[in-house]
C-alpha positions in Angstrom: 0.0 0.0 0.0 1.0 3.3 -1.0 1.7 5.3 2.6 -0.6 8.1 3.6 1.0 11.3 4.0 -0.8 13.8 6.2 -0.2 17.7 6.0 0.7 19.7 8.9 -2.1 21.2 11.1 -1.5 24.6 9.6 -1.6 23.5 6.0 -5.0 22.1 7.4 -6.4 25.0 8.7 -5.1 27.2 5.9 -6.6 24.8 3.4 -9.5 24.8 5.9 -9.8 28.3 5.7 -9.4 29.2 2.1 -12.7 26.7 1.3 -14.8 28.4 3.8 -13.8 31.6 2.3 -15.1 30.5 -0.9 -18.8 30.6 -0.2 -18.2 34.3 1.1 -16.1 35.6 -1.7 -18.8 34.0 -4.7 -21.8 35.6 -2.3 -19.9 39.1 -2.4 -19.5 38.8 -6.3 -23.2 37.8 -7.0 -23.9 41.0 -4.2 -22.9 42.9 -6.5 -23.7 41.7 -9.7 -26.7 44.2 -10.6 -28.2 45.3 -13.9 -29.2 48.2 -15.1 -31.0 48.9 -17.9 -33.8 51.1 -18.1 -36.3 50.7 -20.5 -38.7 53.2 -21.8 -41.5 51.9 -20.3 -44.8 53.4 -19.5 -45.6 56.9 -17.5 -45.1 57.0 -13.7 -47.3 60.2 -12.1 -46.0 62.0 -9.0 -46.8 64.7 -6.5 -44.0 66.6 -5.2 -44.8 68.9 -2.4 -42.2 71.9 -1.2 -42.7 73.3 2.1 -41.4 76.6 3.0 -41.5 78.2 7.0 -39.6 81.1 7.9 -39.0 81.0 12.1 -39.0 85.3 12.3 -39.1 87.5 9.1 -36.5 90.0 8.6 -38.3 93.0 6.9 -39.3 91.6 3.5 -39.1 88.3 2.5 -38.7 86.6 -0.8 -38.7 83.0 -2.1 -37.9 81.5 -5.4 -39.4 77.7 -5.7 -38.0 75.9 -8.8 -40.8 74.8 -11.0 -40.7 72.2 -13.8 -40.3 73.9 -16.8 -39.6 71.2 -19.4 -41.7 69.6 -21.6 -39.9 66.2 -23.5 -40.3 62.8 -24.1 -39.5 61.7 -20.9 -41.4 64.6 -18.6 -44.7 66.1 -18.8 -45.5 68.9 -16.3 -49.2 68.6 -15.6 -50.1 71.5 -12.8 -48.6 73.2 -9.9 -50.7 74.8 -6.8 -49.6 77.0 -4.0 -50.6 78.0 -1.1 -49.5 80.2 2.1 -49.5 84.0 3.4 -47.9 85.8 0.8 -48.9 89.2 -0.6 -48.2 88.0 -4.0 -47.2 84.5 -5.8 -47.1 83.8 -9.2 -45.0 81.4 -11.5 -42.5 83.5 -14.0 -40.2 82.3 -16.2 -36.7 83.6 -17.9 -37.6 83.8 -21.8 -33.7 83.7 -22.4 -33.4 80.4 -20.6 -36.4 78.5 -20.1 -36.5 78.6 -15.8 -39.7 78.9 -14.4 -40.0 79.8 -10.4 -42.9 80.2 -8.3 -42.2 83.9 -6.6 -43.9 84.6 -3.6 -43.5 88.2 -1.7 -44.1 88.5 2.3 -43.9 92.0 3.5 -42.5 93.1 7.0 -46.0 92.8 8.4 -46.0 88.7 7.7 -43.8 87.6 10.9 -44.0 83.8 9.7 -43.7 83.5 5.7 -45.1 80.2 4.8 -45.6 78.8 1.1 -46.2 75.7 0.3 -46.2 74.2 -3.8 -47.5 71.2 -5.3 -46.5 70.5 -8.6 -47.3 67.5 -10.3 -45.5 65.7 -13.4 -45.4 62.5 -15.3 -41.8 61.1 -15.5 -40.1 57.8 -18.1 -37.0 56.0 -18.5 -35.1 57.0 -21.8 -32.9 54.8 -23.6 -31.6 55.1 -27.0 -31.4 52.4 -29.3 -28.1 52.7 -30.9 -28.9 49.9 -33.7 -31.7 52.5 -35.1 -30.3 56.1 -36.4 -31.9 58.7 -38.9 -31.2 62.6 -39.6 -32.9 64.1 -36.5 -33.7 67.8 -36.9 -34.1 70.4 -33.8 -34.5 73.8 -33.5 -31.4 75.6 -34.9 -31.7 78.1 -32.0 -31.2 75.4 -29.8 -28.5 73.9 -31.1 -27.0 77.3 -30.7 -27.8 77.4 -27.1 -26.5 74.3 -26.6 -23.2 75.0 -28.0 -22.6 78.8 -26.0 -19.9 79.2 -22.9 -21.7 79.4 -19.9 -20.0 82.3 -16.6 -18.0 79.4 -15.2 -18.4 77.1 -18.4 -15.7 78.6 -21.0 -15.0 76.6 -24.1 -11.6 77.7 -24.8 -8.5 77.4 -23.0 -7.8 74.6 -21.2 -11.8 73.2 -22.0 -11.1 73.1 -25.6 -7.3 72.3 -25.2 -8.2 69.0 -22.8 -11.3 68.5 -25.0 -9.3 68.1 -28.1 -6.7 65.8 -26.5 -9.1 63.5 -25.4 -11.1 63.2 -28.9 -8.5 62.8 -31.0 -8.8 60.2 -33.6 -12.7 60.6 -32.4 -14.5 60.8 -36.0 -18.4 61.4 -35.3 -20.3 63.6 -33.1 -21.2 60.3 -30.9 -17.8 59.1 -30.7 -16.9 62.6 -29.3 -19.3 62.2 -26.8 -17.9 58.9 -25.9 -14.7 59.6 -25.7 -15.5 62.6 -23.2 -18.1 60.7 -21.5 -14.9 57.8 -20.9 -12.6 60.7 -20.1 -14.7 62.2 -17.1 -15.3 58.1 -15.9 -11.5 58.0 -15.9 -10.1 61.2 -14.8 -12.7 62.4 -12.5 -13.7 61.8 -8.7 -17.1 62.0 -6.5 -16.2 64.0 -3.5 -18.8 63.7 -0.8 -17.1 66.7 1.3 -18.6 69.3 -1.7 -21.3 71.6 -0.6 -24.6 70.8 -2.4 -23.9 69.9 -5.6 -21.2 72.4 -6.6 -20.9 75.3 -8.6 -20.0 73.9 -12.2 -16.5 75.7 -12.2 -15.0 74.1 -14.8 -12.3 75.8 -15.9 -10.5 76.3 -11.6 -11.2 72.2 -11.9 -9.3 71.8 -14.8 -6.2 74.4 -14.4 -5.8 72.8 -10.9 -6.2 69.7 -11.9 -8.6 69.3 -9.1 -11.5 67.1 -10.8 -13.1 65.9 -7.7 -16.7 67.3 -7.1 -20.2 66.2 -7.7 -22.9 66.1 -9.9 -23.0 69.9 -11.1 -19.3 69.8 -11.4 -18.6 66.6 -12.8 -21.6 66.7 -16.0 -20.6 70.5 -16.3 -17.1 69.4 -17.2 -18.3 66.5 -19.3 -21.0 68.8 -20.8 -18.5 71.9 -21.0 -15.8 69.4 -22.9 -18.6 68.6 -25.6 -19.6 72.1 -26.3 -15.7 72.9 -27.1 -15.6 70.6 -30.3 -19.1 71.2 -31.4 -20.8 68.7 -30.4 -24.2 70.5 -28.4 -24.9 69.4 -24.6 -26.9 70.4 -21.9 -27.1 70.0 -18.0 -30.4 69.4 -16.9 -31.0 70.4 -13.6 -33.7 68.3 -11.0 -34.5 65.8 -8.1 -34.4 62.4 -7.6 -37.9 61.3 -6.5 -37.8 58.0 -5.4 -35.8 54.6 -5.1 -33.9 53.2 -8.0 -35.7 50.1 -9.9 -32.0 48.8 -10.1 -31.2 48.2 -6.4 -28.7 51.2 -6.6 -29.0 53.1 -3.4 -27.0 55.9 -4.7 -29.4 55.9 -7.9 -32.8 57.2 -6.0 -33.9 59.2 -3.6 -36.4 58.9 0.0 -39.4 60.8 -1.6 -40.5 61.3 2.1 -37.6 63.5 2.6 -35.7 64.4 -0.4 -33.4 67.2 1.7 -29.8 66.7 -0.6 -32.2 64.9 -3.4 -31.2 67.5 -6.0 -29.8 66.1 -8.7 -27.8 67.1 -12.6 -27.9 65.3 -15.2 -26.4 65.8 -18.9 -27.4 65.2 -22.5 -26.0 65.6 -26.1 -27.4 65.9 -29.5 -26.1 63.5 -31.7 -27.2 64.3 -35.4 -28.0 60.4 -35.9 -30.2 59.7 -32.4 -31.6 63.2 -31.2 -31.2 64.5 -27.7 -29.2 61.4 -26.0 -29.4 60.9 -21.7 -25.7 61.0 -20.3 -24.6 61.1 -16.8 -21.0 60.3 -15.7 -21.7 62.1 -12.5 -23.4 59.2 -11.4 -21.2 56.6 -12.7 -18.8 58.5 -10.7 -21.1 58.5 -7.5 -21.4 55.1 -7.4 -17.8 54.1 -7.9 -17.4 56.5 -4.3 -20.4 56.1 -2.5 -22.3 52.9 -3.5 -20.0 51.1 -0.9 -17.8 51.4 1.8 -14.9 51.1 -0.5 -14.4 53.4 -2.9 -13.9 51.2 -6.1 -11.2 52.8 -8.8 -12.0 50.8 -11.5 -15.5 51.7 -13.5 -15.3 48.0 -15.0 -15.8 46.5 -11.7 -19.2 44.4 -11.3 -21.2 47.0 -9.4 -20.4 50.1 -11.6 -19.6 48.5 -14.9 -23.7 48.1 -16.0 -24.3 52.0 -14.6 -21.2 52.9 -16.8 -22.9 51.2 -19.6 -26.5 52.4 -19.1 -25.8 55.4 -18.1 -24.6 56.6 -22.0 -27.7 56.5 -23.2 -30.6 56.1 -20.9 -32.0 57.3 -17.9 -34.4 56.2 -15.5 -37.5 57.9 -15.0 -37.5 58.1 -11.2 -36.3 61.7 -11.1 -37.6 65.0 -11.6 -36.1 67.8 -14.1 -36.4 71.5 -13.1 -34.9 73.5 -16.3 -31.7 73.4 -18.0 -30.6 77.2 -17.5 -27.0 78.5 -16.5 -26.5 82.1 -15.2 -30.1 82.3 -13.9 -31.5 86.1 -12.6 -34.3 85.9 -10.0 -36.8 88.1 -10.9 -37.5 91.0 -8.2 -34.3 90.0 -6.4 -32.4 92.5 -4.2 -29.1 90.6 -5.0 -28.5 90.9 -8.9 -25.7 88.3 -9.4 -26.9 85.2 -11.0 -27.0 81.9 -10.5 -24.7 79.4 -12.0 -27.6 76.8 -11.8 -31.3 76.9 -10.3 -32.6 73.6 -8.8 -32.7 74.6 -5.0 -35.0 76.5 -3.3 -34.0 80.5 -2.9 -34.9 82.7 -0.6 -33.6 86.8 1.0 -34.7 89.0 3.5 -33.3 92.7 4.9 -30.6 90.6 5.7 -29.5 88.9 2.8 -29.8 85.5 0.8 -30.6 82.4 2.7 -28.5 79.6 2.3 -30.2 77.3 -0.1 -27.5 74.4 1.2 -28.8 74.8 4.9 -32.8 74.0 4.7 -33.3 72.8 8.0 -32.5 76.9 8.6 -34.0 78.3 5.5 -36.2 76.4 6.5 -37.7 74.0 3.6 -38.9 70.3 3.3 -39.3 68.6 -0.3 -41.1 65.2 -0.2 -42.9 63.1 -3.0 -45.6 60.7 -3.7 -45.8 58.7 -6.5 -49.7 58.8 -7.8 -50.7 55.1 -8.8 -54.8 55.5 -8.9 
């Protein structure tokens, strides 16, 4: 008989060890093995309520409520209602750039300003089908728009210059956008410790060389960088309403309290598909935030179907505002503009609020999703 030779005790337990670890390391791997793929699909109705207190007015007081101004394939506003002490509240808009706010005035006399909207929209997924393409027109004007510098979006310099770099060889409009879209994955960082969503200072983020930020930063470079070769983008500017379909945590929002739910997103016009849904940003989020790790490498399991899906579709459980840069409040005392407008605004005899801080502003946002 051959003799039976018997490994040491350590060689036993390592051996030991390494099989028990199996079962853990193949149930972390199917963890995070997700899809996601959104599918047009049919229209999802929801309420979104906005609730606005003020502790102790301050002479007069002002607030600016975004209101959905947009009108696609993948949003339909169907009516807003207010309510509250004002003197006056009405919805205007900015002709020049398409943002509609409800404006509500409380004079000295009003010690508590309260307002309260409800605006209610039908949202989609979008998804492009990249096997199907025709010659899509759109309004020349805009195309224009979508192709013009923005206060802190500039599209020479260092925009065009890194722009240029990272298309070369690059031969249609949608391999531009590809190539940037890859670019921002690659080069770019989700930092949590930004304020809000950021300011959309492209060019200070690409002279320092500083490209962490979040989602108004990070689709403002990607949308900036497509503007500078000609290929027309957008940032569209809203809230996520409710948790993703996709298991993403990152992805959605608690529509009871959607404090922090605001949310950018980015398109391109692509002459063969139309407006197209883009988003690094979030690709971006998920790779720092989805879990306790932050995971470097956008082909990992987790991020690598958001990477995909997320250059070309979109899913329908967010709200868009407007897509305007370098806003002006109507009737404000402050005349600088905004760089974006999907937060609540608000100024008294003692200045603006801080739109960041709602819990002292002081606002609520929540949502309801209408099945009936």
């Amino acid at each position: 008989m051959t003799p039976i030779h018997h490994p040491n005790r350590r060689t036993l337990l390592m051996q030991g060890c390494a099989a028990a670890a199996l079962p853990l390391i193949a149930g972390r791997a199917a963890a995070q093995q997700r899809t996601f793929e959104p599918r047009v699909e049919a229209w999802r109705s929801f309420e979104i309520t906005t609730t606005v207190n003020i502790a102790e007015a301050q002479g007069t007081t002002r607030i600016w409520l975004p209101v959905p101004s947009l009108e696609t394939d993948y949003q339909r506003s169907l009516d807003n209602a207010w309510s509250g002490n004002a003197a006056v509240a009405q919805l205007l808009s900015d002709p020049a750039r398409g943002a509609r706010v409800l404006y509500a005035e409380f004079p000295a006399a009003v010690k508590q300003p309260a307002l309260q909207l409800i605006s209610r929209v039908q949202t989609r997924n979008r998804a492009v089908d990249w096997s199907r393409s025709a010659k899509v027109q759109e309004d020349p004007a805009v195309l224009r728009a979508a192709l013009q510098p923005a206060e802190l979006m500039p599209l020479d310099g260092i925009v065009r210059k890194t722009a240029l770099d990272a298309t070369r060889g690059a031969a249609t409009d949608a391999d531009k956008a590809r190539a940037l879209y890859r670019w921002v994955v690659a080069n770019a960082h989700r930092e949590p410790k930004v304020r809000g969503c950021g300011t959309g200072d492209i060019k200070t983020m690409l002279e320092t060389g500083n490209l962490g930020g979040k989602c108004a930063d990070l689709n403002a470079v990607f949308v900036g960088l497509c503007r500078s070769v000609g290929v027309p983008a957008r940032d569209i500017y809203g809230l996520r309403l409710v948790p993703s379909a996709f298991g993403y945590r990152e992805l959605g929002g608690n529509p009871a309290n959607l404090k922090g739910a605001q949310h950018c997103r980015a398109e391109v016009f692509l002459k063969a598909h139309g407006w197209v849904a883009m988003d690094p940003a979030d690709v971006l989020k998920v790779m720092r935030q989805e879990t306790p790790e932050w995971i470097k490498d956008p082909a990992h399991p987790l991020v690598a179907p958001v990477a995909k899906g997320l250059f070309g579709s979109w899913e329908g459980n967010w709200l868009a505002y407007n897509d305007a840069h370098d806003v002006r409040l109507p009737h404000a005392a402050a005349k600088a503009t905004l760089p974006f407008l999907m937060y609540p605004q608000g100024e008294n005899a003692q200045g603006r609020f801080d739109e960041l801080a709602p819990d002292s502003f002081k606002y609520t946002i929540s949502a309801r999703e209408v099945t009936a």
